[in-house]
N, C-alpha and C positions, 0 to 999 in steps of 0.2 A: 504494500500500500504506500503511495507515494505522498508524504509529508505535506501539508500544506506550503511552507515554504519553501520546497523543490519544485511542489507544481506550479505554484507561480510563476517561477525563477522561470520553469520550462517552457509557460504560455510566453513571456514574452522575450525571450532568447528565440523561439520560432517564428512569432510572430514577425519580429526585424530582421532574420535570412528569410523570407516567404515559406516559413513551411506551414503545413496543416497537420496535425498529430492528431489522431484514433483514440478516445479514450470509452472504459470498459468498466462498469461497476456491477458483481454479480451478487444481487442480494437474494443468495441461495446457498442450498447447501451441495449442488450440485459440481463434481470437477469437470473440465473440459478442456477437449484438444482443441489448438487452434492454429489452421492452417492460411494460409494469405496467397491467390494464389494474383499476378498482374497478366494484364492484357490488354488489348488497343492496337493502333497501329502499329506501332513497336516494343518492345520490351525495352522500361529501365532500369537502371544501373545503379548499384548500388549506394552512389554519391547520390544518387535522386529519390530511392522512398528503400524504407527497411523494415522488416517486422522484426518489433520487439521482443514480443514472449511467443512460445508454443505449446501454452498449458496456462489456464486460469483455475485459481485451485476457489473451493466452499468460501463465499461470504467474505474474497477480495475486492477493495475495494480502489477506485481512482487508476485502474493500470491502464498504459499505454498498449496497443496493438501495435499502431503502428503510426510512423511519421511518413509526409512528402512532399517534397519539394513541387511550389506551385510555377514555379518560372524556368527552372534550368532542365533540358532534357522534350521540355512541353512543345508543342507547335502547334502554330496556328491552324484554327480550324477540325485537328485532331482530337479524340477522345479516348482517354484512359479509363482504365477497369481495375480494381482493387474487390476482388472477393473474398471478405473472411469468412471463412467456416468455421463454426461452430461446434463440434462432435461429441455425445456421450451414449456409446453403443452403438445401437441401429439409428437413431436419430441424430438430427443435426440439424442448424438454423442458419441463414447466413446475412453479415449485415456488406452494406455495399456502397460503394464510393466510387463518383465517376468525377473527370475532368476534364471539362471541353476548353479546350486550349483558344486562347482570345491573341491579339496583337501585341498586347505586354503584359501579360500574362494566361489566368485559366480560371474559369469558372467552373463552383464546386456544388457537385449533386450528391445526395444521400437515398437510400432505400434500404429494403431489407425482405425479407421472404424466409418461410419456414414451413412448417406442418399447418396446412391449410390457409395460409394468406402467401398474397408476391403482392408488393406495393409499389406503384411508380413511382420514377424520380421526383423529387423535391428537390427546390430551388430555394427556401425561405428560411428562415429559424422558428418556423412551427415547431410545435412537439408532436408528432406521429407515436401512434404504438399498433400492435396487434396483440392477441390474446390467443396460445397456442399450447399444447400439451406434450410436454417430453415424458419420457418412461410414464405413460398414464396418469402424471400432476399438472396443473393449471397454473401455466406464466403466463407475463404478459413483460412484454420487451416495447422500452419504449424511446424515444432518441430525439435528440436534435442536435443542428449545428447552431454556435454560437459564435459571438463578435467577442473578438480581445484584443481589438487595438491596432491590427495589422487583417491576417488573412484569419479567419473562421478558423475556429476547431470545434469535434465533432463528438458527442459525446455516449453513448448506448448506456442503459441499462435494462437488467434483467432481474426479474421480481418472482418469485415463488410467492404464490396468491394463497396458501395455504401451508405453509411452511412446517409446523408445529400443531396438527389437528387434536383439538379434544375429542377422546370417545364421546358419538353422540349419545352410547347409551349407559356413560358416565352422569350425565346430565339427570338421566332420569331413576338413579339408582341412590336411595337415600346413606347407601353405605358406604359411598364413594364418593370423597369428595376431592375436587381440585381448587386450589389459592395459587393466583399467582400475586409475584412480590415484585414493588416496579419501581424502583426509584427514578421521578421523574425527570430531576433537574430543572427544576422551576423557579430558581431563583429571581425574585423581584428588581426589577431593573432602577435605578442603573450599576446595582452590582451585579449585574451581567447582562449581554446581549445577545443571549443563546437562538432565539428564533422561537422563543415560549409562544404566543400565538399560534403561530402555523402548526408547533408541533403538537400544542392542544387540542386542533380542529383535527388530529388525525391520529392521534392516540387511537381513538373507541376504535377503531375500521380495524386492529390489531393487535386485540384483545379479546377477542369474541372465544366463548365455548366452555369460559369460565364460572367457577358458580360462586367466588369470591374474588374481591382484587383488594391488597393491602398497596396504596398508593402513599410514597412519600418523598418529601421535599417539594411539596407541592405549595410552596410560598406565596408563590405571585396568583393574586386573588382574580384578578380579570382572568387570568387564563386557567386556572380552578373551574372559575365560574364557566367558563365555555367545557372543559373536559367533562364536570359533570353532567351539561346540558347534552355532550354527545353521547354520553353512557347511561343513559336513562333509559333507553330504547333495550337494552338488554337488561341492563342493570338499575332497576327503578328504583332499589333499598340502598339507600348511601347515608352514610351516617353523619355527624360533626364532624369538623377538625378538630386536633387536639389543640387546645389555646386556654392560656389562663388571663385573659383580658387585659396584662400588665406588662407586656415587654412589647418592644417594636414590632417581633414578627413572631406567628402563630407559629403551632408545632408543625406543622404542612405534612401531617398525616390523617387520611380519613382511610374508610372502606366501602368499596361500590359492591353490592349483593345479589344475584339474581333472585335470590328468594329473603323471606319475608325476616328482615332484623325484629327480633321480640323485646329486646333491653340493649342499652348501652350504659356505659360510662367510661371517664375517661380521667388520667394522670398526667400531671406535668413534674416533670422529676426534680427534687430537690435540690442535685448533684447535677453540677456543670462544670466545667473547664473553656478560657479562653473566649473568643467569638463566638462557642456555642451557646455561650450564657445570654447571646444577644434575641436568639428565639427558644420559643416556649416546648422544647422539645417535650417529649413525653412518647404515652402511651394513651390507643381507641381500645377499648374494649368490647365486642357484638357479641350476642347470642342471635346466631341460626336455625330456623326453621327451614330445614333441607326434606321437605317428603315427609314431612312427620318425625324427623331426627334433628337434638339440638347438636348443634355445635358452639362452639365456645374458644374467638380467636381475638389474639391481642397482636394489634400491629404497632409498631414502634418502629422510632429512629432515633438510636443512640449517639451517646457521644463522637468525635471523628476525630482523626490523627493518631498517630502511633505513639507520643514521647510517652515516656513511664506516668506522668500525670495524667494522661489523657485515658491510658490504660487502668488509672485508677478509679479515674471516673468515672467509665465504665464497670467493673465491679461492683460499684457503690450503685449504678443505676439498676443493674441485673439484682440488686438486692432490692430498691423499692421494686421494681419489677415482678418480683416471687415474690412480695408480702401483698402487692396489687390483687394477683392473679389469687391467693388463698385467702382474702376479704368477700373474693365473692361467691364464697359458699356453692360451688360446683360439686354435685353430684358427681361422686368417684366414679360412676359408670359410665357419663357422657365425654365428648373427647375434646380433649383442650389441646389446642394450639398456638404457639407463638411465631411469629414472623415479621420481617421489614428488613430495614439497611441495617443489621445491629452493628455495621462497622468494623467485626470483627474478622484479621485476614486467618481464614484459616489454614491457608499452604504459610504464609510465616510463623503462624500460631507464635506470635512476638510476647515473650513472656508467659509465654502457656495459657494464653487467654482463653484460645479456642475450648481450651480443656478443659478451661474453668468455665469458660459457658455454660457448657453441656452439663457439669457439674450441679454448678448454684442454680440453673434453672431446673436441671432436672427433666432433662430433654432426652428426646430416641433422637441419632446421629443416625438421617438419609443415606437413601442410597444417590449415590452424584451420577448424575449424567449429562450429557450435551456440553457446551463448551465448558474449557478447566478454569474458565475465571469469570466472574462479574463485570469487573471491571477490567478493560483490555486498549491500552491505549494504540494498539497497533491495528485495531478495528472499527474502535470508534473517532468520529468525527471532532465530539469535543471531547473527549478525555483528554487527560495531559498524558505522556509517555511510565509505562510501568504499569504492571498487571496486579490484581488483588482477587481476593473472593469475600464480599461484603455481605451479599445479603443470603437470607434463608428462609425457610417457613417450616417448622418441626416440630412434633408431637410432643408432649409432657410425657412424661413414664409413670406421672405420678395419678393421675387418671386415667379413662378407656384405654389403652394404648393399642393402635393400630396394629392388624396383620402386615401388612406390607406400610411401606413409606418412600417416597424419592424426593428429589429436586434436582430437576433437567434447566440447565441457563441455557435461554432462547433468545436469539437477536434477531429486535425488530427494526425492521427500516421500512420509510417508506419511497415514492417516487412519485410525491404530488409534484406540480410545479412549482411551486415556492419552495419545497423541500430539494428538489433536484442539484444535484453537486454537493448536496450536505449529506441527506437520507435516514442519518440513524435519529429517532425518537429520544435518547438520552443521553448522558456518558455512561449511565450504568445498562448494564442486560438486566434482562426480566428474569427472575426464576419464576419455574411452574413445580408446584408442589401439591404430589398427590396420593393421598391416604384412603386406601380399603381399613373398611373395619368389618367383623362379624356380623354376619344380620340380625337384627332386633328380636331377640325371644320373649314374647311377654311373659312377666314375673308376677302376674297378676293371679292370687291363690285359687278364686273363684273361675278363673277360664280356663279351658285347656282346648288349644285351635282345633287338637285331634277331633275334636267333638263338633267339629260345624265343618260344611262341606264347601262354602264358597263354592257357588258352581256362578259363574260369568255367562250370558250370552246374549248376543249373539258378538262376537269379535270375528276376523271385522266387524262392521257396521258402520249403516251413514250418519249415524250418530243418536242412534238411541239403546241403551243396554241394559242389561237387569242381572240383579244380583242377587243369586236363592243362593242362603247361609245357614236353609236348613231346618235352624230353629229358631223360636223370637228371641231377639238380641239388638239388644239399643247400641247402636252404632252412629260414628261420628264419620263422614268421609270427606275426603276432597279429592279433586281433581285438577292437575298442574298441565301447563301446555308445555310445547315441545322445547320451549325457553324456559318453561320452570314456573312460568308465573299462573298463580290460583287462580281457574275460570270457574270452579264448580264448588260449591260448600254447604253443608249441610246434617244433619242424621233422621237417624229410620226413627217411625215411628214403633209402638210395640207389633211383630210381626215379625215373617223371616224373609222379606222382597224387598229390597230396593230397585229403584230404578235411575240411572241416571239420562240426561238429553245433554247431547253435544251435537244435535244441527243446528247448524248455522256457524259452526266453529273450522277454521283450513282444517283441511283434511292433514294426517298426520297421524304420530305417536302420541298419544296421552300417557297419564300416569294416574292410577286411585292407587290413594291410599285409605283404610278403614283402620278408625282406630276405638278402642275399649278402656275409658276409668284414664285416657291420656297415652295408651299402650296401642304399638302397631300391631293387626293380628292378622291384616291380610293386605298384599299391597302385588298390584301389576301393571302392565302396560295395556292400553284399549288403542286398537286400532280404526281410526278416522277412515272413513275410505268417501270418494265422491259418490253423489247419489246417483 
């Protein structure tokens, strides 16, 4: 990934010999061959155009393909051909560059062609894309040439439209849950000028399939105000920021929820060190209604920097922290978890912090997957140089504690056009953190499920179902859409039929759940079908 201050240096070192240089941003996790091949009236020479690289590896970004010379080699009225291909397997995509040679110099045309599109030349600094599928996943590649002062350069990039899929039928599974952890970099201007607007308006677009999101450093309040407005559409439950009405700037942590928050509350840590003392950092605290299951998760942003002070601070937060989370009387069977920027590196574990995390909190240690760092300055746009792994989201041991557990860091970028030549949404990557637990057995003395039959029918259906249970039994149900959110509520009278109506609702996956005295004791999916 080439520097920002190389790639300038480069745009205009070309720009004043006439050259045009190729550049190639692949925000994927995809590797590729890359082959370049020339053609035209004659073939040039290598004092006249060269390719760079012959291999793009996952989720490089700003590389050169290739440079050439727009004046020396060119003639009048002739046209040059620059094909690059693209290759990974049986597929391939190719982006394209022509030259029609003018009296003192050459006019420059762009296209590109792939699996299912070939687009004519362009003569403008439009932005073109198309939208095409390699190994059976959904890009979309999209490009323009731009002005720098002298002659155009030209720039592609390539987007995995689905990078990082949530199981869809994680969503509707109350024993599975996914948090992802995001620190935004939102800092309130003018102590920074990171592009927080645009990247607010495009957060939500890549973040979807989640069923919580612990969002922080989310400072700057206009562009809060807009991320929350785009994440309501999946994420309607969002709670406070954390803030104790007394320092300049709020704790810039909240939590966006696909399903329904039951209680909150919220800490601002007693313990600071330095500049962090200047916002009200702390701890959100929710309880979740996932399907008829609580969960129970504290998002935080701890103290920052590494010096032994800063490491104490820390400590001393992770202690209000554990007396936070055991104030509020959580049921040992429900499952509590912790997560956000806790700041702490765990490939340095500087001072054995990491170990003492896990310790003082009393945490299950994920399983790690997807990139090896959070924080990666060699990927992202505004990081500064040097790698760390900051954030997490993990299980208490000292409650439920989950069957399985991970956290996979995912990078998101995007390729709006405001965002173009930047791309990445933060300095930090996102982690996805995701927890099975055993399925719900009611402990309820008086029931035993053995004894009721739940018979469902008709599934499909265009949307009217019934539920024989056998025998009379006062039942509470609900029904969640294929986003989580509750369209049906209600309970039986004394009797053993229920019935529910879902016409009029998109066709789709539902989810009922029935429960007993507050206990699940029958829960499934209803298939929507058209009428």
């Amino acid at each position: 990934m080439l520097t920002k201050t190389l790639f300038f240096f480069l745009i205009s070192f070309q720009s004043a010999w006439g050259i045009t240089a190729v550049y190639f941003e692949n925000n994927s996790a995809s590797n590729f061959e890359v082959a370049i091949q020339q053609s035209g009236t004659h073939i040039l020479n290598l004092n006249e155009w060269n390719q760079s690289v012959d291999s793009i590896r996952a989720w490089e970004g700003q590389s050169e393909l290739m440079w050439t010379n727009r004046n020396t080699g060119i003639h009048n009225g002739d046209d040059f051909y620059f094909d690059i291909k693209f290759k990974q397997g049986t597929d391939s995509f190719s982006l394209k560059i022509k030259l029609s040679g003018t009296f003192s110099s050459s006019n420059l045309w762009i296209a590109a062609s792939g699996i299912g599109f070939s687009h004519p030349w362009y003569g403008d600094n439009n932005f073109h894309q198309a939208d095409f599928t390699i190994g059976g996943r959904p890009y979309r590649l999209k490009y323009h040439a731009y002005f720098t002062g002298g002659y155009d350069d030209v720039f592609f990039a390539l987007q995995d439209l689905d990078p990082y899929p949530v199981l869809a039928s994680d969503t509707l599974n109350a024993s599975v849950l996914n948090v992802l952890a995001y620190n935004i970099y939102m800092l309130t201007p003018p102590i920074a000028l990171t592009d927080q607007m645009d990247r607010a308006n495009e957060i939500a677009k890549h973040v979807k399939g989640y069923d919580v999101i612990v969002f922080s450093e989310a400072f700057y309040n206009s562009a809060r105000n807009t991320l929350q407005a785009t994440l309501a559409a999946e994420y309607p439950y969002i709670s406070a920021v954390v803030d104790n009405g007394v320092l300049n700037d709020d704790g810039g942590v909240f939590v966006a929820s696909r399903f329904p928050i039951l209680s909150s509350a919220q800490m601002v840590y007693d313990d600071c060190n330095g500049t962090d003392c200047l916002a009200a950092k702390g701890v959100m605290y929710v309880k979740i209604n996932k399907l008829g299951r609580h969960y129970h998760l504290f998002g935080t942003h701890t103290q920052a920097w590494n010096s032994a002070a800063d490491v104490a601070t820390r400590i001393l937060q992770f202690k209000e922290l554990y007396q936070f989370i055991q104030s509020q009387n959580i049921p040992s069977n429900e499952a509590v978890l912790v997560g956000g920027d806790l700041n702490v590196d765990k490939i340095l574990n500087n001072l054995g912090e990491y170990d003492g995390l896990l310790d003082s909190l009393q945490l299950k240690e994920p399983l790690y997957t997807g990139h090896p760092y959070t924080y990666d300055g060699d990927i992202s746009y505004y990081a500064s140089p040097g790698y760390e792994f900051l954030d997490y989201i993990m299980a208490s041991n000292e409650y439920l504690v989950p069957d399985s557990s991970s956290n996979r860091v995912i990078i998101l970028r995007s390729i709006a056009d405001n965002l173009f030549n930047t791309f990445d949404l933060s300095d930090h990557l996102a982690v996805q953190g995701r927890f099975v637990y055993a399925p719900i057995v009611s402990k309820q003395a008086n029931l035993k499920a053995s004894e009721y039959q739940f018979i469902l029918y008709p599934n499909p259906s265009s949307g009217l179902f019934q539920l024989d249970v056998g025998k009379s039994l006062q039942l509470v149900y609900r029904v969640y859409s294929p986003l989580g959110h509750l369209v049906l509520e209600g309970h039986s009278e004394e009797g053993n039929m229920l019935q529910f109506d879902l016409r009029g609702q998109v066709p789709g996956i539902y989810y009922l759940s029935t429960l007993v005295q507050g206990q699940v004791v029958f829960s499934t999916t209803l298939m929507v079908t058209e009428l």
